[in-house]
Wavefront OBJ file of the C-alpha trace (Angstrom):
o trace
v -4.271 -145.759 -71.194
v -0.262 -146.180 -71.606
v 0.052 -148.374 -74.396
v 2.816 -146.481 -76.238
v 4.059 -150.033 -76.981
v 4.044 -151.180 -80.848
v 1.003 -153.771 -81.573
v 2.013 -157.396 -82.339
v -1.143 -159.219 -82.695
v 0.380 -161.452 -85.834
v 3.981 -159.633 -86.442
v 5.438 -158.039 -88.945
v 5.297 -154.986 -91.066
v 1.994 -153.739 -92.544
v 2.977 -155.221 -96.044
v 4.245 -158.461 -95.070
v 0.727 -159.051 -93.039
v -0.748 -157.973 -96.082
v 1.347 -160.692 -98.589
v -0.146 -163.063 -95.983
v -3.665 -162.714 -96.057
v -3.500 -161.534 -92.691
v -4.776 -157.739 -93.657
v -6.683 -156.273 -96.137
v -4.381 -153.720 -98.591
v -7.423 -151.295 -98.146
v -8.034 -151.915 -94.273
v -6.930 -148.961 -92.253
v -4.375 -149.422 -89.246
v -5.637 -149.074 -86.205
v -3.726 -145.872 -85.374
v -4.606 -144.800 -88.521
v -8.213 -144.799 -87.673
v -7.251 -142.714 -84.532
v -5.860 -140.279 -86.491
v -8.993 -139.839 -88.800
v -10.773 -139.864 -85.021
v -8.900 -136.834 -84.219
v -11.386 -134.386 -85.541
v -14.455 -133.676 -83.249
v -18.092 -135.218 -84.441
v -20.452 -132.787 -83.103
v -20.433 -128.874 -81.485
v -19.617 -130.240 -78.287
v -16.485 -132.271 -78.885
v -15.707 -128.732 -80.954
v -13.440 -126.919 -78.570
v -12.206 -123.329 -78.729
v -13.985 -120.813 -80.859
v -16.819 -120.607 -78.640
v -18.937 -117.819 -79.556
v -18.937 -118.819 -83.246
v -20.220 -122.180 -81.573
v -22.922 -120.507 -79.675
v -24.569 -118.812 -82.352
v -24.422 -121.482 -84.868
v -26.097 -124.150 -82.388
v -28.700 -121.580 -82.331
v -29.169 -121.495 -85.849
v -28.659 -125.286 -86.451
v -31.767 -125.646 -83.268
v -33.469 -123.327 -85.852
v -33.568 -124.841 -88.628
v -34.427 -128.531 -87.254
v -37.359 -126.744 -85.364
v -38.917 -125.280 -88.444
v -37.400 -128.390 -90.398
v -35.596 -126.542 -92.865
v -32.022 -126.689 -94.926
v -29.885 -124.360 -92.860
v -29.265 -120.990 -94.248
v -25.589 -121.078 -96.492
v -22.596 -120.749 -94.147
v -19.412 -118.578 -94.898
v -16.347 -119.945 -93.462
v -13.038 -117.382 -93.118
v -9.371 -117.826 -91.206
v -5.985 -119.025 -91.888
v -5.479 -122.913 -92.693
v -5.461 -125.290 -90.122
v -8.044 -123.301 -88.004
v -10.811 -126.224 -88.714
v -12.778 -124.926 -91.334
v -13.560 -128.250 -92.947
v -14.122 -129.395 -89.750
v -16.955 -128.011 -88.963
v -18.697 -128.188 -91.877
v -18.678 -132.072 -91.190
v -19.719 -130.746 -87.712
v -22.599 -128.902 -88.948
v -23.699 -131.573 -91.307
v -23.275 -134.050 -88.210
v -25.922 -131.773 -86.083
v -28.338 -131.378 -88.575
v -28.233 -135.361 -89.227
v -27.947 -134.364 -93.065
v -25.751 -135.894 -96.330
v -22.178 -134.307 -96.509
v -20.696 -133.358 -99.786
v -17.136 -132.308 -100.145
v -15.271 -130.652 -102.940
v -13.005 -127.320 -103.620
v -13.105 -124.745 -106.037
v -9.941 -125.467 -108.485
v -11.604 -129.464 -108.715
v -14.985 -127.648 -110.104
v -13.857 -126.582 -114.004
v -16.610 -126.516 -115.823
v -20.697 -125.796 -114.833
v -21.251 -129.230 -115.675
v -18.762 -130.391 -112.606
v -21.147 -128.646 -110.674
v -24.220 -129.201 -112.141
v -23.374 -132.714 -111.127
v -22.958 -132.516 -107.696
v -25.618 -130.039 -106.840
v -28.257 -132.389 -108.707
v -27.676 -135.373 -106.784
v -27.906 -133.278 -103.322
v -30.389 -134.768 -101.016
v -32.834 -132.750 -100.005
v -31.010 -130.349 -96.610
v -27.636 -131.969 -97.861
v -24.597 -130.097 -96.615
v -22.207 -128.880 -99.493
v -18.982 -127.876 -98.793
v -16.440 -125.865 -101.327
v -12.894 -125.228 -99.964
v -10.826 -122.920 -101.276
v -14.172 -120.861 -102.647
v -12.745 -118.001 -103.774
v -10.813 -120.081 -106.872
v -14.411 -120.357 -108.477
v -14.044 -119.691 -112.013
v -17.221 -116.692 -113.206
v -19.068 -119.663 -114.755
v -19.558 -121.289 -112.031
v -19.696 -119.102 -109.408
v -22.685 -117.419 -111.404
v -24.286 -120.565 -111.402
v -24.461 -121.074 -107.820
v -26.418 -117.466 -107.323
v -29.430 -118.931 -108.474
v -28.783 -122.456 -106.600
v -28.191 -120.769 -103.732
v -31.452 -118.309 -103.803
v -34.015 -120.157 -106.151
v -32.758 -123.740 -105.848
v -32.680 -123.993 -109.400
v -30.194 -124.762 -111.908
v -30.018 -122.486 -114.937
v -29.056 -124.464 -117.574
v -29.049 -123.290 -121.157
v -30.300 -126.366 -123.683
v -28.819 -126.049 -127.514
v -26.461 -123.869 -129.975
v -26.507 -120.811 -131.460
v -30.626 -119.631 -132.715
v -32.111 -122.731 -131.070
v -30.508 -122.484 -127.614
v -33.032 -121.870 -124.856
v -32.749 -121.082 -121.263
v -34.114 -123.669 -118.809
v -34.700 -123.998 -114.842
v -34.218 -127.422 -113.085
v -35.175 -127.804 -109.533
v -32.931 -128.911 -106.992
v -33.378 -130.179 -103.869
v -32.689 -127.682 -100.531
v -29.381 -127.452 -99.409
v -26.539 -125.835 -97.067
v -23.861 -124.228 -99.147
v -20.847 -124.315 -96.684
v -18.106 -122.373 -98.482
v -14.237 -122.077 -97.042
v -11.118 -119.634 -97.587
v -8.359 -118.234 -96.396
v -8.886 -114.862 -98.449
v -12.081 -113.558 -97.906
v -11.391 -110.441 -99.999
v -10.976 -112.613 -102.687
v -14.428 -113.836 -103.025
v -16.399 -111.529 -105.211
v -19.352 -109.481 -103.390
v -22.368 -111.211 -105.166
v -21.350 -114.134 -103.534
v -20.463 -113.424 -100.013
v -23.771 -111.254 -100.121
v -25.512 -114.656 -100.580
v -24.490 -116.545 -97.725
v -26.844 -116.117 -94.173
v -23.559 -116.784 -91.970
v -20.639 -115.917 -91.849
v -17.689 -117.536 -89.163
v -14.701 -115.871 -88.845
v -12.022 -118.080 -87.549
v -9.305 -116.616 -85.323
v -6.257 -118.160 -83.546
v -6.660 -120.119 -80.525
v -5.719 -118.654 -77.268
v -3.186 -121.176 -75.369
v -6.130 -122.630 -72.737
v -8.143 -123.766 -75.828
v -4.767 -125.320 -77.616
v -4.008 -127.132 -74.399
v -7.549 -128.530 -74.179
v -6.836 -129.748 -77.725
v -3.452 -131.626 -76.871
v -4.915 -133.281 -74.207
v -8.258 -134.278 -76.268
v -5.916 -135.489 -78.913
v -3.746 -137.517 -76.823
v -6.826 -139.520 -75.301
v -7.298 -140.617 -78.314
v -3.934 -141.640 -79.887
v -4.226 -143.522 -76.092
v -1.041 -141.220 -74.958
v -0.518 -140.151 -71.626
v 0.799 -136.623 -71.656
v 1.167 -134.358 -68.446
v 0.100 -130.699 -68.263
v 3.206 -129.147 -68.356
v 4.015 -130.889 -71.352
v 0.600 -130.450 -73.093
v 0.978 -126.631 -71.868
v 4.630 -126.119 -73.819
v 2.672 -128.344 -76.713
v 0.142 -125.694 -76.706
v 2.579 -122.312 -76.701
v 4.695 -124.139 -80.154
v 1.170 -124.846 -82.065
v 1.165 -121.117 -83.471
v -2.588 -121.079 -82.050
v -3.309 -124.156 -84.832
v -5.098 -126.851 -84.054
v -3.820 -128.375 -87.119
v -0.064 -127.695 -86.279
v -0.594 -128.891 -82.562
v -1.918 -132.510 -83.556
v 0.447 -132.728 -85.792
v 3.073 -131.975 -83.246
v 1.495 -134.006 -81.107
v 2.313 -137.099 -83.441
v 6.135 -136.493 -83.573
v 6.471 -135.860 -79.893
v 4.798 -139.495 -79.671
v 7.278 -140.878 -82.126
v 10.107 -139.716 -79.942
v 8.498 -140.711 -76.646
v 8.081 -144.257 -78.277
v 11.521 -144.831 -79.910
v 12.984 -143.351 -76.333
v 10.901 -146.764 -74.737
v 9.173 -143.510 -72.796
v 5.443 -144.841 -70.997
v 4.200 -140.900 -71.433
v 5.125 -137.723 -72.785
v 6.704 -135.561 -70.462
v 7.914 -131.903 -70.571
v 11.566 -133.021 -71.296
v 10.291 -135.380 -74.083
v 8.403 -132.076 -75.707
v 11.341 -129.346 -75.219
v 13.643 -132.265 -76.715
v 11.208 -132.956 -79.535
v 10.656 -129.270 -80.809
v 14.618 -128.736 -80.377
v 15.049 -131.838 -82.825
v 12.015 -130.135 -84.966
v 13.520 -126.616 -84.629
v 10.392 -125.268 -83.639
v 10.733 -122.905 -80.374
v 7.919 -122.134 -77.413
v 6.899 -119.326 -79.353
v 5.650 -121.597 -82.072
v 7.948 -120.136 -84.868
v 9.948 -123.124 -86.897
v 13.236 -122.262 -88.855
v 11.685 -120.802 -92.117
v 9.551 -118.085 -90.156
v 12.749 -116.899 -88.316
v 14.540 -117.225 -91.607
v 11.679 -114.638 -92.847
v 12.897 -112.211 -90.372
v 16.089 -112.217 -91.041
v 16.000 -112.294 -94.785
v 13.844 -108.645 -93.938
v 16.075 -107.467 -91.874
v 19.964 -108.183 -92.847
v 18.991 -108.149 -96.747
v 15.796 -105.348 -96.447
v 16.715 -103.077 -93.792
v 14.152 -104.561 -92.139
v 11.524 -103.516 -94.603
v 9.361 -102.334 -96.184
v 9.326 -105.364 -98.757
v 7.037 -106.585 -101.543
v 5.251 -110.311 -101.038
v 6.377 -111.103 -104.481
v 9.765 -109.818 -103.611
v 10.149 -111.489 -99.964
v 9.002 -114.908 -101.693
v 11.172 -114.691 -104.094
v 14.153 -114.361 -101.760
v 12.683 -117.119 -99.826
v 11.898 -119.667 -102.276
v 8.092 -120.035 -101.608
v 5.321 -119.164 -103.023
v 3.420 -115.946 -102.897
v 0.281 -118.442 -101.438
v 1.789 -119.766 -99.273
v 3.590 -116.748 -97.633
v 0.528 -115.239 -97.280
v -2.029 -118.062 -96.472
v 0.622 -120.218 -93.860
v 3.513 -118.178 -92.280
v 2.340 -114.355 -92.584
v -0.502 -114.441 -90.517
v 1.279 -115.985 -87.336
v 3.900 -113.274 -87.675
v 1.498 -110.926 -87.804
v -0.435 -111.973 -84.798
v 2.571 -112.719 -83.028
v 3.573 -108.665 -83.540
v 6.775 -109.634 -85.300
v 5.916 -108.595 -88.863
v 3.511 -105.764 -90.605
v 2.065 -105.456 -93.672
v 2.038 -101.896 -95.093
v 0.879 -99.887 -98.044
v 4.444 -100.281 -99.022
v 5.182 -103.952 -98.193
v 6.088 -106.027 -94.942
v 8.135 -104.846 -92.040
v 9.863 -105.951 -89.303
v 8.987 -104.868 -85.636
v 10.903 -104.222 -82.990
v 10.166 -107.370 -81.574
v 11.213 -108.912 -84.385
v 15.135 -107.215 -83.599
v 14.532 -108.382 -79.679
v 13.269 -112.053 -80.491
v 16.082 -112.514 -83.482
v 18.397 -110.311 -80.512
v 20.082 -107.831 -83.794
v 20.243 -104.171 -83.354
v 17.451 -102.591 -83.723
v 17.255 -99.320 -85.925
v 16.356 -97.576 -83.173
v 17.898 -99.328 -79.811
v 21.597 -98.199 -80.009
v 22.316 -101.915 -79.424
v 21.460 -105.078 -78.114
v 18.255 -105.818 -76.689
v 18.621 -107.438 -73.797
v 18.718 -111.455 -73.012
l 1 2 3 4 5 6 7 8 9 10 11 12 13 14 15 16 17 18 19 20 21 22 23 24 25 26 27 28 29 30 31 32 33 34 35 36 37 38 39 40 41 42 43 44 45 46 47 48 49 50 51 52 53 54 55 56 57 58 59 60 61 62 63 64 65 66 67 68 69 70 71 72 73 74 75 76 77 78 79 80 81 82 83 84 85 86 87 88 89 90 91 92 93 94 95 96 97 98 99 100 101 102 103 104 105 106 107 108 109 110 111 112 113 114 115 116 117 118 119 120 121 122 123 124 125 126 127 128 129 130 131 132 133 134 135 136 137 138 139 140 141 142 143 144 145 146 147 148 149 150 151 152 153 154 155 156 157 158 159 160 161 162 163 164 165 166 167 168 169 170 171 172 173 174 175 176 177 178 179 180 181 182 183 184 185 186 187 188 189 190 191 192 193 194 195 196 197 198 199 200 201 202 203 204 205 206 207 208 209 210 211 212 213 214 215 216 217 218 219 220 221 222 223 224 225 226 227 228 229 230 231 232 233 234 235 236 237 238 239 240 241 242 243 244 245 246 247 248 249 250 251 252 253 254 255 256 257 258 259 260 261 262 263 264 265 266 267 268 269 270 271 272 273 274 275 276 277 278 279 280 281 282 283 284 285 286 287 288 289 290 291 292 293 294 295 296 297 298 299 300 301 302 303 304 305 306 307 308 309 310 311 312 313 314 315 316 317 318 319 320 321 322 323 324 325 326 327 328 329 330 331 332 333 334 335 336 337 338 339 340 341 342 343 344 345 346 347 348 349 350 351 352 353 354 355 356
């Protein structure tokens, strides 16, 4: 289980083995086929999130008992949560065809018309980012989703004429990060809904240790515990962690990754055991020395940090939320008082330093 040491089976870089015959351009590394490995194959190898995963292996058993499509699935939560995930999950369970696409790749009906006639019959569809459908197409998919049928209009101007094609029955799996974005017609039409939330620490170390069996890592617990407490409750964030801490441990000649190699890593990465990396605490402190620590508009904030809007809102907001340091308002984000403690500035209201 060690090997942290570099394979040498013929020598030389990638490219050069590449020039010689020796690998395919197109054949995957083996490491990079761990990676891809990573992400779990069936409910089971699914940890954390484990009442959404109770109910839907009900309704999965369900639908194979009365050998039916499963009813259209609604997926909600930050990024990096493992939305797409287990879509391929579901798919996986129900032994059916998966289809992948997102919403701003789908600009015109025939895009969709495409995909959605070429399902297999209890094919699993998945649409990320869902609530960038454009009207057209979104209105489109109401009658997919109900009739399975495709309304498709046939001609111009007097002579067009309104006709339904049949399509076979599938599982519309639909993902994003802003539920109240997606227009109530639609989220009325899916049977389930899965509402993704942070994972607690337990789950996140179960994670780092899954992950590291399989990138053939030894890690100890104290180190996949401090892993776990930087990850921001992501599974996302923590594998990817995960992957730098082994590129340290290896350069360093180091057999495993201990709790030194991890609190040296996430110094390196600027990322402390609270899971917060340089930008978010440069978000607090752009609120509170230029702000008065709030409130402030999202256009404003992102403006003053150089991001997007999106992303302020999709990747670091919700963390800080959860983590109590920010609030959103009717009048724009503010600071906490943990925010003054964690950042250790004067509060508005401590009369000083909080205490180290």
């Amino acid at each position: 289980m060690t090997n942290m040491k570099t394979k040498e089976s013929h020598g030389g870089l990638p490219s050069e083995l590449a020039a010689k015959g020796l690998l395919h351009p197109e054949e995957p590394l083996e490491e990079d086929n761990k990676d891809l490995s990573l992400r779990p194959k069936n409910l089971g190898e699914f940890l954390g999130q484990d009442s959404m995963k109770e109910n839907l292996a009900v309704f999965i058993r369900a639908a194979k008992m009365r050998g039916e499509s499963l009813d259209h699935l609604f997926l909600t939560g930050p990024p990096g949560l493992g939305k797409t995930t287990l879509a391929q999950v579901v798919a996986n369970e129900l032994g059916a065809e998966f289809r992948v696409t997102s919403a701003p790749a789908l600009d015109k009906p025939k895009d969709l018309a495409g995909i959605i006639t070429t399902l297999n019959e209890k094919s699993v569809f998945f649409i990320d980012e869902i609530h960038r459908l454009k009207p057209a197409i979104e209105e489109m998919l109401y009658i997919a989703m109900e009739d399975f049928e495709l309304d498709w209009v046939i001609g111009q101007g007097p002579n067009a004429r309104n006709i339904r094609i049949p399509i076979q029955p599938f599982t519309l799996v639909g993902a994003t990060t802003k539920a109240g974005n997606v227009s109530s017609p639609l989220i009325s039409r899916f049977g389930i809904t899965c509402r993704f939330s942070f994972y607690p620490d337990e789950d996140m170390e179960a994670i780092a240790k899954r992950s590291a069996r399989i990138l053939d890592i030894e890690i100890d617990d104290n180190a996949a515990s401090l892993l776990a407490k930087s990850s921001r409750g992501t599974p996302r964030v923590v594998n990817r962690l995960l992957r730098r801490v082994r590129d340290y441990a290896q350069v360093s000649a180091q057999n495993s990754i201990s709790l030194e190699t991890v609190a040296q890593s996430l110094k390196r990465l600027e990322i402390d055991s609270l899971g917060l990396e340089s930008f978010d605490r440069e978000i607090l402190k752009i609120i509170i020395e230029r702000y008065n620590g709030g409130p402030v508009g999202a256009e404003t904030l992102a403006i003053s940090i150089g991001e997007s809007v999106d992303t302020l809102e999709d990747y670091y907001e919700p963390y800080l939320i959860q983590a109590g340091l920010i609030q959103r308002t009717p009048r724009g984000r503010m600071v906490t008082s943990l925010a003054y403690e964690y950042l250790k500035i004067p509060g508005k209201n401590s009369g000083g330093l909080f205490p180290d």
